[in-house]
N, C-alpha and C positions, 0 to 999 in steps of 0.2 A: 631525543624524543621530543623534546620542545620546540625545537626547529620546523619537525615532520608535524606538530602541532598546529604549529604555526602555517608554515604554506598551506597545508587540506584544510584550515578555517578560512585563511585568503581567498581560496579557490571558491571556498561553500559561499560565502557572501557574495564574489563575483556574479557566480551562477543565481543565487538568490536576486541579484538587483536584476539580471537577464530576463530571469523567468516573470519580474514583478513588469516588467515593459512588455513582453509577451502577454501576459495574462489581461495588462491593462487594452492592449490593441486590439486583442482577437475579437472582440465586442464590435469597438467599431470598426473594424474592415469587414463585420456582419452585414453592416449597413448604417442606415439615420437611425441612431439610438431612438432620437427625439419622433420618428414617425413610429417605430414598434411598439413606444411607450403609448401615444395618443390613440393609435388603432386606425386602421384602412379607411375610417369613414370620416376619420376627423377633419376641421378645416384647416387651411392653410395657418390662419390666426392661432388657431390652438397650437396647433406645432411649434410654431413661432413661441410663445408663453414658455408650453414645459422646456425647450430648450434654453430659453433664458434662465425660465426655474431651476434646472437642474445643472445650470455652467455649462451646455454642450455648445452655445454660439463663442466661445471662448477657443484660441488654439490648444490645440492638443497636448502640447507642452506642459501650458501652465495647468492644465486639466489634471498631467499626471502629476505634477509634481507636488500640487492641493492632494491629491489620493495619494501621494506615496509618502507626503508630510504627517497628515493625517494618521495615514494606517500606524506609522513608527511611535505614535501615542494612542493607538489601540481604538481609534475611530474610523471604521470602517464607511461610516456611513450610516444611512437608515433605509429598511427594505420599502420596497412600493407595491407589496402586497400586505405583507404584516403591521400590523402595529408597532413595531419593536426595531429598534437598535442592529445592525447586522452583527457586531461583536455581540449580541446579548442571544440574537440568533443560534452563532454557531456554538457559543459557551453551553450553550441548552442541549444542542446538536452530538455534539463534536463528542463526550464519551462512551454513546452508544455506537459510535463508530469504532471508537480505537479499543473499545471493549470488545467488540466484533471482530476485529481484523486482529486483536492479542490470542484470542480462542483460536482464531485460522491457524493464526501461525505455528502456534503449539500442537495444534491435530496437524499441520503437516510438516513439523520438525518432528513430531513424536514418530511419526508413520513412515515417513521419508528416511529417516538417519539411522533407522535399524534395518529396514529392508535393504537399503545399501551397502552396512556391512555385512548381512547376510548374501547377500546376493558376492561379492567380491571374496567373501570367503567360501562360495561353490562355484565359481563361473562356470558360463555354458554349460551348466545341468539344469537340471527341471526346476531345482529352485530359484535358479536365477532368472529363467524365464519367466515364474509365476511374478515373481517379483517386480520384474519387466511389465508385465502386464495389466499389473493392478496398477503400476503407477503412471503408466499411458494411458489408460482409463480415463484420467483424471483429466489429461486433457481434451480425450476424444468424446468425451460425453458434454453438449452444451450447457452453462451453467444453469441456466432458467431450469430444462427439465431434468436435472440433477437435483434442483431443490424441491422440483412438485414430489420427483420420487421419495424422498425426504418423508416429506408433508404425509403423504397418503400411508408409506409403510408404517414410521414410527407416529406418527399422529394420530391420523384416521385410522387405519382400520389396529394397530400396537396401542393405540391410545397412550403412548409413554412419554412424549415431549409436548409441549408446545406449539401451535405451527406457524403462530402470527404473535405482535407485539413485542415487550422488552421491559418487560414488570418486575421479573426475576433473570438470576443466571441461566436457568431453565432455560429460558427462551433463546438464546444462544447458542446454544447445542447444535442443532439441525442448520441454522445459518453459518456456524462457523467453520460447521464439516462439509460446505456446501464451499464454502471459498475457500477453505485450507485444501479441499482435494485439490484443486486445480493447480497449484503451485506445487504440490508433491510428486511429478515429474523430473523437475527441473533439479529439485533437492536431490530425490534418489539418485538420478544418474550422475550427480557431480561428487556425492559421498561414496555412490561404487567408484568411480573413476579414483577419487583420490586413493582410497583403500589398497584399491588396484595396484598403483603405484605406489605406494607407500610400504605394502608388505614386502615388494621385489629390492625392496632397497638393502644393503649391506648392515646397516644396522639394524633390522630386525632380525637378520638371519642370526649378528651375533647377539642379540636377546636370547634366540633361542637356545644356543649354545652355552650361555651363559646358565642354564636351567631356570631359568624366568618361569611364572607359569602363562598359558594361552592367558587367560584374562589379564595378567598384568602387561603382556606385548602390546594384546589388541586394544585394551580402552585407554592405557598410559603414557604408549610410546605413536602407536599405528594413531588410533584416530585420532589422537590432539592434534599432529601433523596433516591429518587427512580433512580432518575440518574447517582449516584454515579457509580455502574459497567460500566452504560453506557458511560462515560468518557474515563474508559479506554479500554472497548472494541471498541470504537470510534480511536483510536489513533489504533489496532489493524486493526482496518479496512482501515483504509488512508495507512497501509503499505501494505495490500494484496492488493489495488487497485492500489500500482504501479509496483507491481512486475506482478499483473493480467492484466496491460495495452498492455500487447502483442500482445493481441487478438482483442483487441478494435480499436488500433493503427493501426493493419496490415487491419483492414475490412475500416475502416472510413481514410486510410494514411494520419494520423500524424505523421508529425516529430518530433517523442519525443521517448526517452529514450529504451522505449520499441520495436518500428521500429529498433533502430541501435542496440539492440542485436543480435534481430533475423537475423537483415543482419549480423550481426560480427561472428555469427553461422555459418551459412553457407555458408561464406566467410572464416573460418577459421583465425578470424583476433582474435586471442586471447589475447592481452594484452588490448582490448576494450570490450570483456566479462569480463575478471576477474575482471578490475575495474569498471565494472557497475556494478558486482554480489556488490564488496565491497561497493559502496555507495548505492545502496538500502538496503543492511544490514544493514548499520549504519544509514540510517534515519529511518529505520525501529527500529532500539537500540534508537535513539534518542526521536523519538514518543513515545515509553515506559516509558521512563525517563519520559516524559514530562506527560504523564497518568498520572503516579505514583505520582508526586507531583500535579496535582490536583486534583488527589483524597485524598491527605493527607490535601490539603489544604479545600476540603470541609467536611472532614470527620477527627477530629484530631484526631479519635482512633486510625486510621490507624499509626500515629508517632510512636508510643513504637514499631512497630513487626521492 
C-alpha cells in the first residue's frame, strides 16, 4: 500500500508542477498582459511602466519561477482590482465554494446511488426507465435555467429557500441541487452498471444460497463491490462542480471562488485568474489522489498496477 502511495503522490505532484506552467501560460499566449492591464487608449510609455511595474519586460522563465517560488510560501501576489492580497482573496472566497460544491455532491450522491440500485434491481421495467430519465434530465436541462427554475418554484412563488446570497446553510439548498443534478447522470448510470454486474457474479448467487437475507447481499457484499468506480468518479465530480460553480455563483450571487473569477476576467485582473485556475487544479489533483487510495483501499487488487 505504501508503494501504491507513493507512485499516485509522484504522479499528483508531476501533474501539479504541469498544470502550474499551464495555468501560468494561458494568460500570456492571451496576449500583452502589459496592454490589457493599461487599456486600448493607453500610451506607448504607460505600457512600457506597468510592464516594468509588474516584471512582464522580464523572460518568461524567471517570471514563472518568481510565481511559482512565491505561490510555494503562500504569496500569490496582489489583485489589481481589490485592495487585498490574492491569497487573502481566495481565503475569503474559497469556503463558500467547497461549501457549495460539498451540498452538490451529497444531493447527487444521495439521489444518484439509490436510483442505481434500484434501477439494476428491475431492469428494463418502468422503473428503471423512470430512473433513466430523471437522471438524463440532469443533463439535458441547461444549468442557468435549471437554477431560475429553482429560484421562482421554491423562492418566489413556495417562498421556502433563499434565492440569492450565502448568509446561512439555507442559501445553499437551491445552488447545490442546481449543480449536484447535473453530475447525477454520470453517478446513476455507473452505480446501475456496477450493480448490474456485480449481482450476476457467483458470489452473490452463493449469498443467496447461503440464506443471507436481501439487505445484507445487496448493501454488504453487491454494492461495496459495485461502488468501487463510484468512489472515484465521485472525487471526479466534486472537482467539475467547482470549476462548474461559475454559473451557479453568478445566478444565485455567492461569494465564492467562482464569482471572483469571473469578475477577475473581465476586469482583466490576472494574477487572481491564474492562481484560481492553479488551485482548482490542484484540489482537483488532490481529489484523484484521494480517489485512488480509496479505491485501492477497498479493492487491494487495485495495489500491484
Amino acid at each position: 500500500m505504501l508503494n501504491f502511495m507513493a507512485r499516485r503522490l509522484f504522479v499528483a505532484v508531476l501533474v501539479a508542477f504541469t498544470v502550474s506552467i499551464i495555468a501560468f501560460s494561458l494568460l500570456r499566449l492571451s496576449g500583452d498582459l502589459a496592454t490589457m492591464i493599461a487599456g486600448e487608449d493607453a500610451s506607448a510609455e504607460d505600457i512600457e511602466v506597468i510592464r516594468s511595474q509588474y516584471g512582464l519586460d522580464r523572460p518568461y522563465y524567471m517570471q514563472y519561477l518568481d510565481w511559482l517560488g512565491n505561490g510555494l510560501q503562500g504569496d500569490l501576489g496582489e489583485s489589481m482590482f481589490y485592495p487585498e492580497e490574492v491569497t487573502a482573496l481566495i481565503k475569503d472566497r474559497l469556503p463558500n465554494t467547497l461549501t457549495l460544491a460539498g451540498f452538490g455532491l451529497i444531493f447527487a450522491m444521495g439521489l444518484a446511488i439509490p436510483m442505481g440500485v434500484v434501477a439494476a434491481l428491475r431492469p428494463d421495467t418502468w422503473v428503471d426507465r423512470v430512473a433513466l430519465t430523471i437522471a438524463v434530465l440532469g443533463q439535458a436541462l441547461p444549468g442557468f435555467w435549471f437554477a431560475l427554475i429553482l429560484m421562482f418554484v421554491f423562492g418566489l412563488f413556495l417562498r421556502l429557500l433563499p434565492i440569492s446570497g450565502s448568509d446561512s446553510l439555507a442559501h445553499f439548498i437551491l445552488p447545490a441541487i442546481s449543480l449536484g443534478y447535473y453530475s447525477t447522470p454520470a453517478v446513476m448510470r455507473l452505480t446501475r452498471t456496477g450493480m448490474l454486474e456485480v449481482l450476476n457474479s457467483d458470489y452473490i448467487r452463493t449469498a443467496y444460497a447461503k440464506g443471507l437475507s436481501t439487505f445484507i447481499v445487496l448493501f454488504k457484499h453487491a454494492l461495496r463491490n459495485a461502488i468501487i468506480p463510484v468512489v472515484a468518479l465521485s472525487a471526479v465530480q466534486f472537482g467539475n462542480m467547482l470549476s462548474g460553480a461559475i454559473i451557479t455563483e453568478s445566478v444565485f450571487q455567492i461569494q465564492g471562488i467562482g464569482q471572483l473569477t469571473l469578475e477577475s476576467i473581465t476586469r482583466n485582473d490576472f494574477p487572481v485568474v491564474q492562481a484560481v485556475l492553479l488551485l482548482v487544479a490542484c484540489i482537483y489533483i488532490c481529489l484523484m489522489l484521494i480517489g485512488d487510495l480509496l479505491n485501492a483501499w477497498l479493492d487491494p487488487r487495485l495495489r500491484v498496477h
